[in-house]
C-alpha positions as CSV (number, residue, x, y, z in Angstrom):
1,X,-68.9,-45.5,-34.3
2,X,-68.7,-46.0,-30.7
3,X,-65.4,-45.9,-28.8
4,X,-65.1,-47.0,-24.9
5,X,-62.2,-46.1,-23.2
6,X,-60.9,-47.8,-20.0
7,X,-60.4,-51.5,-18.6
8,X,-62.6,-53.5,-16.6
9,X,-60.8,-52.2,-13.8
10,X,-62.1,-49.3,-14.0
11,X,-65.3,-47.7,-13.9
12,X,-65.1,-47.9,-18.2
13,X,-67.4,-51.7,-17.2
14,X,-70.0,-50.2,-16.1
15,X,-70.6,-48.7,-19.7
16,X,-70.0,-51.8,-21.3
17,X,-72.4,-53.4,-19.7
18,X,-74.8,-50.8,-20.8
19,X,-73.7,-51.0,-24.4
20,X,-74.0,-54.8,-24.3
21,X,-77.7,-54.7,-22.6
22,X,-78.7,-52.2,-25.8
23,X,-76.8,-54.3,-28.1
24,X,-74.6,-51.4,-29.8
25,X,-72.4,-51.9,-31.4
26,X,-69.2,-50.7,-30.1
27,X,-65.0,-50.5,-29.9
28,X,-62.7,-50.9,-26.7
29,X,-60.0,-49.0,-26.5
30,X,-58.4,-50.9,-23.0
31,X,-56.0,-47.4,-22.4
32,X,-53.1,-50.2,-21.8
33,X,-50.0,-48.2,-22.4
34,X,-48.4,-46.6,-19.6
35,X,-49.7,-43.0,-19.2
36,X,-52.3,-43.3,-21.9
37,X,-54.9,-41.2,-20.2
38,X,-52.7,-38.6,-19.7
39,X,-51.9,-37.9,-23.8
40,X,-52.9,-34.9,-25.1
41,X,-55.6,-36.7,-27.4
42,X,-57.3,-38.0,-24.8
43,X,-57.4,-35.1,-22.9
44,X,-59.4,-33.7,-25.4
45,X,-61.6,-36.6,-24.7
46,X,-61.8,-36.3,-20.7
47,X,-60.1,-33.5,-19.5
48,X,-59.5,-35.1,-16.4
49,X,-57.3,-37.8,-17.4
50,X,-59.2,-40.1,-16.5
51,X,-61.3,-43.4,-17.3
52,X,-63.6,-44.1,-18.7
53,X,-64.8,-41.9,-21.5
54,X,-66.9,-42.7,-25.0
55,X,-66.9,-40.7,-27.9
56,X,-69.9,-41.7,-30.3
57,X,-68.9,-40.0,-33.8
58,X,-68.4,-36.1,-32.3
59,X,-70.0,-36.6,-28.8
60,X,-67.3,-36.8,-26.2
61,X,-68.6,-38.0,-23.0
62,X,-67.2,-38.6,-19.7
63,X,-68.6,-40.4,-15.8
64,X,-69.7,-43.1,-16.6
65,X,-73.2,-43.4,-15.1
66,X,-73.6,-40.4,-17.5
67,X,-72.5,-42.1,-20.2
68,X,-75.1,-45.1,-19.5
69,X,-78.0,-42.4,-19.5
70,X,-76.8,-41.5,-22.8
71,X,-76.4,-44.8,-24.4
72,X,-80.0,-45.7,-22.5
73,X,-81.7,-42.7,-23.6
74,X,-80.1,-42.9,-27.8
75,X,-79.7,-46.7,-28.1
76,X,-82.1,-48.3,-26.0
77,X,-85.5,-49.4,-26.0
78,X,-88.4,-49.4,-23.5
79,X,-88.3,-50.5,-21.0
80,X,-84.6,-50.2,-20.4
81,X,-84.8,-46.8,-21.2
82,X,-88.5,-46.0,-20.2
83,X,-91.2,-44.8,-22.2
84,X,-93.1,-42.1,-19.9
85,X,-91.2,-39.5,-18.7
86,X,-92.7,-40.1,-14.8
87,X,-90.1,-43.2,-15.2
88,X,-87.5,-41.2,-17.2
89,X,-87.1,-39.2,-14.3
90,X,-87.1,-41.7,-11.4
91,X,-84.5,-43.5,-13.6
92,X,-82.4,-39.8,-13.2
93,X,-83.0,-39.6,-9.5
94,X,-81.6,-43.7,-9.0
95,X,-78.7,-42.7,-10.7
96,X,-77.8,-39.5,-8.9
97,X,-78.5,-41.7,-5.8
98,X,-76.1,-44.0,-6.6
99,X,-73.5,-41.5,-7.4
100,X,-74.0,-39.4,-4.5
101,X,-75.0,-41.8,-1.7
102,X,-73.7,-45.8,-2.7
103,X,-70.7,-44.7,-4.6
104,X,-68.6,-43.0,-2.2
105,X,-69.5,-45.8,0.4
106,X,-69.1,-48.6,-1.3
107,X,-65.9,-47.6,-3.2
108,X,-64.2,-46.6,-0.2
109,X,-64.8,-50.2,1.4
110,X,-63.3,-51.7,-1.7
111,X,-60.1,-49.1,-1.6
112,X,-59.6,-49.9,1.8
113,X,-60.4,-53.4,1.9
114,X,-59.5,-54.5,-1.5
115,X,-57.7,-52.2,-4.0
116,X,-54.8,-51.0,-1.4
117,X,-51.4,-52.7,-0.4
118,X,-52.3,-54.8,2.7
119,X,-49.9,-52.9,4.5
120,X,-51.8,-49.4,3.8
121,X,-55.5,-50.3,4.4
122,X,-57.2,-48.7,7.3
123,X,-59.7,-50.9,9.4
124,X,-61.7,-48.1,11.3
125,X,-61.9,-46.2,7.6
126,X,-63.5,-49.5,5.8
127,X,-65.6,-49.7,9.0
128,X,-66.8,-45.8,8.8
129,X,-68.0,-46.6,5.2
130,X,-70.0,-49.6,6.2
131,X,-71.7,-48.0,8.9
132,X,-72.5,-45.1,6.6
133,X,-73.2,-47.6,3.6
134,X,-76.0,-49.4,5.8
135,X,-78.7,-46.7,6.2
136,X,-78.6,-46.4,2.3
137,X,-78.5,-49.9,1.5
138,X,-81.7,-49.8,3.8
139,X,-83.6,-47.3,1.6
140,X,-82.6,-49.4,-1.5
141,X,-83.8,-52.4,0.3
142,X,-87.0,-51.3,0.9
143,X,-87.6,-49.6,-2.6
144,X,-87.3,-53.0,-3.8
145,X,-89.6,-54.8,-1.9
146,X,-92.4,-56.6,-3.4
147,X,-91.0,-55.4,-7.0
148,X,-88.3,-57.7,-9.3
149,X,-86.8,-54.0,-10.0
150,X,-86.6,-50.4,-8.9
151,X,-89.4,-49.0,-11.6
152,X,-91.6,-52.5,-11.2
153,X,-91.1,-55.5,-13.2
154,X,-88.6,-55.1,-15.9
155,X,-84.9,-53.8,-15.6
156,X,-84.4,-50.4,-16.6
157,X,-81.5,-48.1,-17.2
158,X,-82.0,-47.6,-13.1
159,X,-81.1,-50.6,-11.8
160,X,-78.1,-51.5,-13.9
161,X,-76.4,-48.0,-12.5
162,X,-77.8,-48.8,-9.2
163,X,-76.7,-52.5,-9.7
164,X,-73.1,-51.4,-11.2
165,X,-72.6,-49.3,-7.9
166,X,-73.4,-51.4,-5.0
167,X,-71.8,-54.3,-6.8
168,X,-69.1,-52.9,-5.4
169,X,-69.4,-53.7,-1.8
170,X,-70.0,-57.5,-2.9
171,X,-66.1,-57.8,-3.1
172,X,-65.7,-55.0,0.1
173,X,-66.8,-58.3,2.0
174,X,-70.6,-56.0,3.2
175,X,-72.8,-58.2,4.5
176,X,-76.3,-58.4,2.2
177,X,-77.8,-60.6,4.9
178,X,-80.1,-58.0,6.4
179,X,-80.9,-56.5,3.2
180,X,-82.6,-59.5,1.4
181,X,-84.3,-57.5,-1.6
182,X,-80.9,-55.9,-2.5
183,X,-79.3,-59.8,-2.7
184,X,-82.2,-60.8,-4.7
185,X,-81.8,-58.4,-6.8
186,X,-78.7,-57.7,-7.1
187,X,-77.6,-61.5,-8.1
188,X,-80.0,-61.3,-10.8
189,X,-78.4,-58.2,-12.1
190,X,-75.1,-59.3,-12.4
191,X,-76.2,-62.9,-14.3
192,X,-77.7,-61.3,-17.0
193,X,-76.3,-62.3,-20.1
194,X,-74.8,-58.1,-20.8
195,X,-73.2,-58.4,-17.7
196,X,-71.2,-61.7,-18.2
197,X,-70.1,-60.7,-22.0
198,X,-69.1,-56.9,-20.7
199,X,-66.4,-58.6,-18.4
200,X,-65.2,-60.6,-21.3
């Protein structure tokens, strides 16, 4: 049995949007008591403390574009998880992309912007992370153009970790205007039927 750890405020989302779009069946464990992620059983879980995490009968897994490669790669079909290994890998290199190059961006936007007390955000340090968000939203753009998704037609493992990722500027207040493959595709991402029932 599946077990996802962590609320929709966290990162644990992204995961259950993956676990919906496979159609696994799963358990949500919200981590709602105060200083649940710090037990010792957990810990054994993610040593970090930290959510989210899955466990899938012995596997303990943690990061949670990680975890969606796993649930893509064991409980999904083609094409969300695709059948050559040409798109396999380019499904690898999206989500390393969006770890290493929208995530940090993006997130900080939404920290500064969103997530922190009025009275400690920082202006010029949301504004840094847009200007550095806007080169990569401009490679994303233009690997999307003339395609309905990153590998082609259908929606893959790599744009719902993409998709999961830059989401997060949406709320940051970044403008999509000059990036209109990335609003195309990214509001038709986020009204797929997984997406609605994982924020349920």
């Amino acid at each position: 049995m599946i077990t996802l750890y962590g609320s929709n405020r966290s990162r644990a989302s992204r995961c259950a949007w993956a676990l919906e779009e496979v159609g696994a069946k799963y358990e949500r464990n919200m981590m709602a008591e105060p200083g649940a992620l710090k037990t010792p059983d957990f810990m054994k879980i993610n040593p970090n403390g930290k959510a989210p995490a899955m466990t899938d009968g012995d596997v303990n897994l943690f990061e949670s574009l990680a975890i969606n490669l796993y649930v893509a790669k064991n409980y999904g079909k083609a094409p969300f998880w695709p059948a050559n290994k040409a798109d396999q890998a380019k499904a690898e290199v999206w989500t390393l992309w969006a770890a290493t190059e929208a995530e940090p961006r993006a997130i900080g936007m939404l920290v500064e912007r969103v997530f922190k007390p009025e009275d400690k955000r920082d202006p010029a340090k949301a504004a840094a992370f847009e200007e550095e968000l806007k080169p990569r939203m401009a490679v994303l753009n233009d690997a999307l153009a003339g395609k309905d998704n990153l590998l082609g037609k259908d929606f893959t493992i790599a744009d719902l970790n993409v998709a999961a990722v830059v989401a997060a500027a949406v709320p940051a207040k970044f403008d999509m205007g000059p990036y209109p493959n990335v609003d195309r595709w990214l509001k038709a991402a986020t009204s797929r039927p997984a997406f609605t029932k994982s924020r349920q």
